[in-house]
C-alpha positions as CSV (number, residue, x, y, z in Angstrom):
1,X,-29.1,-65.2,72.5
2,X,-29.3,-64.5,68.4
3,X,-32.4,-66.3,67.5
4,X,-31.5,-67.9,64.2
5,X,-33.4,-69.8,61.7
6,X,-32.0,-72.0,58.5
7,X,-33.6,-72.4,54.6
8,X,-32.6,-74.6,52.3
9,X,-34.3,-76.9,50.2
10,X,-32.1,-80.0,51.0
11,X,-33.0,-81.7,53.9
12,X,-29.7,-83.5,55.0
13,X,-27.9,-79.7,54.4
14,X,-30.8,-78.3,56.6
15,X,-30.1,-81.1,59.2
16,X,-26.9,-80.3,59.7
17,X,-27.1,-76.4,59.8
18,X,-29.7,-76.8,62.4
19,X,-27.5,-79.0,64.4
20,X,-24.9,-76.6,64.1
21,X,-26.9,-74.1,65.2
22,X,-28.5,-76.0,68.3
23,X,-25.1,-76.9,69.7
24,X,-23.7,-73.2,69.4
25,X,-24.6,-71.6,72.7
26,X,-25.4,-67.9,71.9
27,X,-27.4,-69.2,68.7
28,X,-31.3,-69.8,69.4
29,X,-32.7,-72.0,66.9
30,X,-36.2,-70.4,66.1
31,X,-36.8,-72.5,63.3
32,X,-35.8,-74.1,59.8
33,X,-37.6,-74.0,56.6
34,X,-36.9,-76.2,53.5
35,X,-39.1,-73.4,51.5
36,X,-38.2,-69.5,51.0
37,X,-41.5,-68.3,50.5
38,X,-42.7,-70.6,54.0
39,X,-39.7,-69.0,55.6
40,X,-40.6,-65.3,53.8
41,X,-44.3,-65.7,56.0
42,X,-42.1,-66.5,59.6
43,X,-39.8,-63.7,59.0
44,X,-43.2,-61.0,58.5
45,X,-44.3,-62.0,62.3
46,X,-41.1,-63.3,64.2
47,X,-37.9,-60.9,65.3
48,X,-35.1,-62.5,63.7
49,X,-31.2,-62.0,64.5
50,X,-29.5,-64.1,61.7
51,X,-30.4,-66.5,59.2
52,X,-28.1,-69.3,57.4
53,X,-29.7,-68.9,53.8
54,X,-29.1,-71.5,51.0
55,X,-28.6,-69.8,47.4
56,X,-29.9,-72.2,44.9
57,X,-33.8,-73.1,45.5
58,X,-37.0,-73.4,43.5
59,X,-39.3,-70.5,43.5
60,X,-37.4,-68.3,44.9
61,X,-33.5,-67.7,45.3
62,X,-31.3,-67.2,48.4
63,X,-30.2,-63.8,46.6
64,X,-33.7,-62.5,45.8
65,X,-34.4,-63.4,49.3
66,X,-31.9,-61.8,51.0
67,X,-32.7,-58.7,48.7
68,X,-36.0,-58.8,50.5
69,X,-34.3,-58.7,53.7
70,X,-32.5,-55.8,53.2
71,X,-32.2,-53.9,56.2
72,X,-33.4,-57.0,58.3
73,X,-31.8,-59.7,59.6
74,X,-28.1,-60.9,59.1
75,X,-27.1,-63.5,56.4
76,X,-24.9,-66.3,56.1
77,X,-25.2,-67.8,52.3
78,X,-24.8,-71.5,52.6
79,X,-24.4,-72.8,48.7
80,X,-22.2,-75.6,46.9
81,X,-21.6,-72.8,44.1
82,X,-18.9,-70.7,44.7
83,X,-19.9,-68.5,41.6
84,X,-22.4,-66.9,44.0
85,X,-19.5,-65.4,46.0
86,X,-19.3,-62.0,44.7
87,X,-23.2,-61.4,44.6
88,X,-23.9,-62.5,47.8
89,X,-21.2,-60.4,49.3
90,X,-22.6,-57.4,47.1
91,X,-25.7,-57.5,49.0
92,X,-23.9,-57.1,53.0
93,X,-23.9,-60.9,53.8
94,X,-21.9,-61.2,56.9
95,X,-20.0,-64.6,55.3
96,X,-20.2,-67.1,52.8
97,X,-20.0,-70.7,53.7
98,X,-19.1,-73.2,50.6
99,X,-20.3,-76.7,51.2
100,X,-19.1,-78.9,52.4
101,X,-18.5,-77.0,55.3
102,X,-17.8,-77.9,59.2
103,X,-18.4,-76.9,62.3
104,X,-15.3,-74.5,62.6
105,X,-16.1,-72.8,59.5
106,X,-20.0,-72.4,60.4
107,X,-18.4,-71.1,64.2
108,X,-16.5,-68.4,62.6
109,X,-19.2,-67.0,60.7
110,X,-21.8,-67.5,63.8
111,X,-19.1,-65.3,65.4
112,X,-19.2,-62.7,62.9
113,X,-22.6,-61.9,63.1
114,X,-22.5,-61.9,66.8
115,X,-20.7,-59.2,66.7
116,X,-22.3,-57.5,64.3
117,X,-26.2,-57.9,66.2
118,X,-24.2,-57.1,69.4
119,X,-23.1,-53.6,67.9
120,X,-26.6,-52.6,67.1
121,X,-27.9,-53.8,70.7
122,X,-25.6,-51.5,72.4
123,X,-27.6,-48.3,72.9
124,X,-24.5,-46.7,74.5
125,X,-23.0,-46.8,71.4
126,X,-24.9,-44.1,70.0
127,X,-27.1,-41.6,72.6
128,X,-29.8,-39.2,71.6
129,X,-31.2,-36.7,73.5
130,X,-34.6,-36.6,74.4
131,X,-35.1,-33.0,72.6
132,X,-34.4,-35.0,69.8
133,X,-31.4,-32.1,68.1
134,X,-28.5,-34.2,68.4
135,X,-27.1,-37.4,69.6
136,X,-23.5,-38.2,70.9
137,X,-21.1,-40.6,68.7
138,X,-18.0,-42.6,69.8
139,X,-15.3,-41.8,68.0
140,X,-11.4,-42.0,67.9
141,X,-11.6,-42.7,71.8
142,X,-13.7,-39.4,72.5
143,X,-17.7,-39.1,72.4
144,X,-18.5,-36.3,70.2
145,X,-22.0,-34.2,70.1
146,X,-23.2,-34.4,66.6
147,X,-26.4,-31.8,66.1
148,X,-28.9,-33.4,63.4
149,X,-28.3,-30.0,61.6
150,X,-25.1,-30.7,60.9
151,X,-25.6,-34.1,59.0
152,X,-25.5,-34.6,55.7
153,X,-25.7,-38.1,55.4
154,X,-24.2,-40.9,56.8
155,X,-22.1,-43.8,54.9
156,X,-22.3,-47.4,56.6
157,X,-18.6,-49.8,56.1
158,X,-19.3,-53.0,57.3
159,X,-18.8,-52.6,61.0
160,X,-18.7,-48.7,61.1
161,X,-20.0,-45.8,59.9
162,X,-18.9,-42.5,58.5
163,X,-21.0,-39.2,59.1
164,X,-20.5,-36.6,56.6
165,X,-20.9,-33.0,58.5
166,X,-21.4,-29.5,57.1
167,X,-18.1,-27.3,57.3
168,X,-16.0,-30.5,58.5
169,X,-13.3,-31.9,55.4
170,X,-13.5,-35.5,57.6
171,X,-16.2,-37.6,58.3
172,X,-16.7,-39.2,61.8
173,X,-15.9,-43.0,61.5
174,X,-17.7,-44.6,64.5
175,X,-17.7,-48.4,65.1
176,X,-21.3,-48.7,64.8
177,X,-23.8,-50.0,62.4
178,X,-26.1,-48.2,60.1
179,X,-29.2,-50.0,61.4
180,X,-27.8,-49.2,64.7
181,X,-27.8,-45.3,64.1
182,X,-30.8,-44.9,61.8
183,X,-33.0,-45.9,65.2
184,X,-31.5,-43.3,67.0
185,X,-32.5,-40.6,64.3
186,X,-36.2,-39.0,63.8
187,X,-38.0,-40.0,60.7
188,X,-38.8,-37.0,60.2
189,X,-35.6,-35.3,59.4
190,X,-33.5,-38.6,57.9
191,X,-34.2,-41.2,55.3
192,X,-32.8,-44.4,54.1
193,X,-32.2,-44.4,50.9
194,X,-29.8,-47.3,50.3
195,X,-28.7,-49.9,52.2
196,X,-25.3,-48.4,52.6
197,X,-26.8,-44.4,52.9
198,X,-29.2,-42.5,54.8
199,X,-29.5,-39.0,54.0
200,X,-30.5,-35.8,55.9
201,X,-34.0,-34.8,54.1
202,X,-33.2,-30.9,54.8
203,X,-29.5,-31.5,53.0
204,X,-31.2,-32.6,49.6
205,X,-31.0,-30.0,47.0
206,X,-30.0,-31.5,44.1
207,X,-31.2,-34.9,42.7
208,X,-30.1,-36.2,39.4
209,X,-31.7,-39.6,37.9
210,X,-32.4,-40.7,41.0
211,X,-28.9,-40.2,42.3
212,X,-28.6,-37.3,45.5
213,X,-25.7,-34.9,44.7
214,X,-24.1,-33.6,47.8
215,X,-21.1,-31.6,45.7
216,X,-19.1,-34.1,43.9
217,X,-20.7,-37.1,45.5
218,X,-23.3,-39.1,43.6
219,X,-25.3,-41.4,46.2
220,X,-27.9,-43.8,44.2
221,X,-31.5,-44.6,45.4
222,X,-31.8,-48.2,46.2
223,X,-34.6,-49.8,44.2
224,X,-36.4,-51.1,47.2
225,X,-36.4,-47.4,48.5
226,X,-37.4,-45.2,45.4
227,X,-40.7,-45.4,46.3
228,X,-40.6,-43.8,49.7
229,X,-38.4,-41.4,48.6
230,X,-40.4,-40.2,45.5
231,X,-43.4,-40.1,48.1
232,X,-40.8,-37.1,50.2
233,X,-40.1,-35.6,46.2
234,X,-43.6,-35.4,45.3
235,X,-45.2,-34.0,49.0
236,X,-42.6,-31.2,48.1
237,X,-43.2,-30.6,44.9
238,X,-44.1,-27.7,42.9
């Protein structure tokens, strides 16, 4: 089951949301909120799979929310304004339903994010080793041994991810998540740094206005993740 809650700030769009979700049988309803920041104090204390996330609400939007989430739980933007299309997309929602929506349209993105929470849940996706050196990726039909070492970082797509090794042209795509991978990796060694990158910490040797250079590649700091990562800049510092 995906436990799944619902926010939004009008009652007969929460109503029906939640009936959707009640009637869907791999969706748990865990709860509904017609206030962001109410909804902000559940999310701090409850494991949540996937939440259906109006845009436009006082005090606090759908976007800035979801911001917040980063990292977190899967969204589904529920809004009347389709202008919020591109932003909400920008920031990894798994769909975008336009109201008035029905059932089949909520079903389809319910789907989607089943998918996506069922692809992090599958710990034979990604193995690691209990020496903690390497961990085994499926790839291309074949499981290959990837050794920590090796990493530079690691770019997420959607549904899969590509690992950037040392002394390989190609990156390993591997249907997988980023979420999914990060908890197989030590702390110590690997960082998130965006919500699309997570870097190997030994890799860095260049860092240019808060932007990592691995050769040509630029990959920014996410602002939600500067401060962690200054913390690693500043223990290192000379």
């Amino acid at each position: 089951m995906i436990r799944t809650i619902a926010i939004d700030d009008e009652p007969l769009a929460l109503q029906l949301v939640a009936g959707y979700i009640s009637k869907t049988p791999f969706l748990e309803l865990a709860g509904t909120f017609d206030n962001p920041l109410t909804a902000i104090e559940f999310l701090d204390k409850e494991q949540i799979d996937l939440v259906f996330l109006d845009i436009q609400m006082p005090d606090l939007t759908g976007t800035a929310l979801a911001r917040n989430l980063a990292g977190g739980p899967k969204i589904v933007f529920t809004t009347a304004f389709e202008k919020y299309a591109i932003e909400g997309f920008k920031l990894d929602a798994v769909d975008y339903l336009l109201k008035p929506f029905d059932y089949e349209e909520f079903l389809a993105a319910a789907q989607k994010a089943k998918r996506l929470v069922e692809l992090e849940q599958k710990s034979e996706t990604t193995t690691i080793n209990s020496d903690n050196r390497f961990l085994f990726l499926k790839s291309d039909y074949k499981i290959r041994r990837i050794n920590f070492d090796d990493i530079i970082y690691i770019e997420s797509l959607k549904d899969y991810v590509k690992v950037y090794l040392k002394n390989e042209q190609k990156a390993i795509l591997s249907l997988t998540t980023l979420k999914a991978i990060e908890s197989k990796l030590p702390e110590s060694i690997f960082m998130r740094v965006h919500r699309s990158y997570i870097v190997n910490l030994n890799q860095v040797h260049t860092i240019d206005r808060y932007r990592i250079v691995f050769g040509s590649v630029y990959i920014p700091i996410g602002e939600q993740y500067k401060e962690k990562f200054q913390e690693f800049v500043d223990k290192n510092f000379l």
